[in-house]
C-alpha positions as CSV (number, residue, x, y, z in Angstrom):
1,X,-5.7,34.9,9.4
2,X,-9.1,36.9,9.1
3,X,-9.5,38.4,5.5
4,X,-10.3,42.2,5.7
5,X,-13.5,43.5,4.4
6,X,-13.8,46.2,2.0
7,X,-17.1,47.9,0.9
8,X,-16.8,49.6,-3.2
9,X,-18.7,53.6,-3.0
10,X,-21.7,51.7,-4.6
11,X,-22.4,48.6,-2.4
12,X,-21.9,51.2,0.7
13,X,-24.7,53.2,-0.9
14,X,-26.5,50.2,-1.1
15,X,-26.0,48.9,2.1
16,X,-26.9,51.9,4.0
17,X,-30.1,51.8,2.2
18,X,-31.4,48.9,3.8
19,X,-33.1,48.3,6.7
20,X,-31.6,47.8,10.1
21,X,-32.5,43.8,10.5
22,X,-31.5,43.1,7.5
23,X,-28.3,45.4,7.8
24,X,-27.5,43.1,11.5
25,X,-28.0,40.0,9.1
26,X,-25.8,41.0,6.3
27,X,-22.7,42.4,8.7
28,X,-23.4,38.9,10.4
29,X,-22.9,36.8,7.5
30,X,-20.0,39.1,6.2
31,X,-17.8,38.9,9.8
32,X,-19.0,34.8,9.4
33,X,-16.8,34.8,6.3
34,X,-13.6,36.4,7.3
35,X,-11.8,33.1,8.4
36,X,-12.2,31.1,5.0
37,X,-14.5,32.9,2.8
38,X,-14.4,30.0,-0.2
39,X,-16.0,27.3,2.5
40,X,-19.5,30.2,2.4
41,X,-19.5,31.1,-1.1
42,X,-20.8,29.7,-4.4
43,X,-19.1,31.3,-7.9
44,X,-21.0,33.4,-10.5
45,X,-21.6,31.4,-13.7
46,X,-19.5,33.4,-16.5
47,X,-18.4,35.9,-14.0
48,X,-15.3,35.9,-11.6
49,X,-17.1,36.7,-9.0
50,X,-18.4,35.0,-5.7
51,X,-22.2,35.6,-4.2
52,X,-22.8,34.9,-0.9
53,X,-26.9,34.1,0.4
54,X,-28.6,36.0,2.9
55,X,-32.0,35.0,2.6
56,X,-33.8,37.1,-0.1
57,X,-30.5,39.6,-0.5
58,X,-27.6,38.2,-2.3
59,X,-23.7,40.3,-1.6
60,X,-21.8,40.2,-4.6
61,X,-17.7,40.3,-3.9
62,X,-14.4,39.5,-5.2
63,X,-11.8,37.5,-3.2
64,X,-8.1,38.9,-3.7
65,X,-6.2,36.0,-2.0
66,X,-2.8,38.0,-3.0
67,X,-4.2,41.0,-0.5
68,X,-6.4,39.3,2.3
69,X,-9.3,40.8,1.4
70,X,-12.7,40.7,0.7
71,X,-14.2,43.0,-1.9
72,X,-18.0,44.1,-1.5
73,X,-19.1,44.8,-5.0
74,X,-22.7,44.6,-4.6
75,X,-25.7,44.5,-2.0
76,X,-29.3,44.1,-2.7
77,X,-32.2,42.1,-3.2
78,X,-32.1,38.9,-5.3
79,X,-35.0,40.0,-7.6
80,X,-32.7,43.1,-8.6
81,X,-28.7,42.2,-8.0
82,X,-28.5,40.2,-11.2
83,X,-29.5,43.3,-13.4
84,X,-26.0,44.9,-13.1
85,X,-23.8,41.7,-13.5
C-alpha cells in the first residue's frame, strides 16, 4: 500500500519556488518513496525527522506510519535546509 504524500503551507511555498528540473527531480524522488519510504531515507541526528537526498536539495518529512502518510516539512537547498531544524 502506497503512502500518501502531503506538502505543509511552507514546503509548498518552497517547492514552487524552485526551478522546473529540479521540481521533475524532487516529485520523482518523492513518488519513488511511496511503496516503503524507510528503505530511501536516513534519520536526523537529534530530530525525529527523516531527510531524503536529491542531489544538492535535501526534503525534510515526517513518516506517520498510524495514517499512511508522508509529511513534507521542508524543501530546499542543502547549504540553507539545516538553518530551520
Amino acid at each position: 500500500m502506497a503512502y500518501r504524500l502531503v506538502f505543509t503551507k511552507h514546503a509548498s511555498r518552497s517547492f514552487i519556488k524552485l526551478s522546473t528540473e529540479i521540481k521533475k527531480r524532487i516529485e520523482g524522488s518523492l513518488l519513488r518513496i511511496q511503496v516503503r519510504p524507510l528503505d530511501f531515507v536516513e534519520k536526523m541526528v537529534n530530530h525525529p525527522y527523516y531527510k531524503l537526498r536529491v542531489g544538492d536539495y535535501r526534503i525534510i518529512l515526517d513518516i506517520i506510519e498510524d495514517e499512511i502518510v508522508i509529511l513534507v516539512l521542508e524543501v530546499g537547498h542543502r547549504k540553507s535546509i539545516y538553518k530551520r531544524f
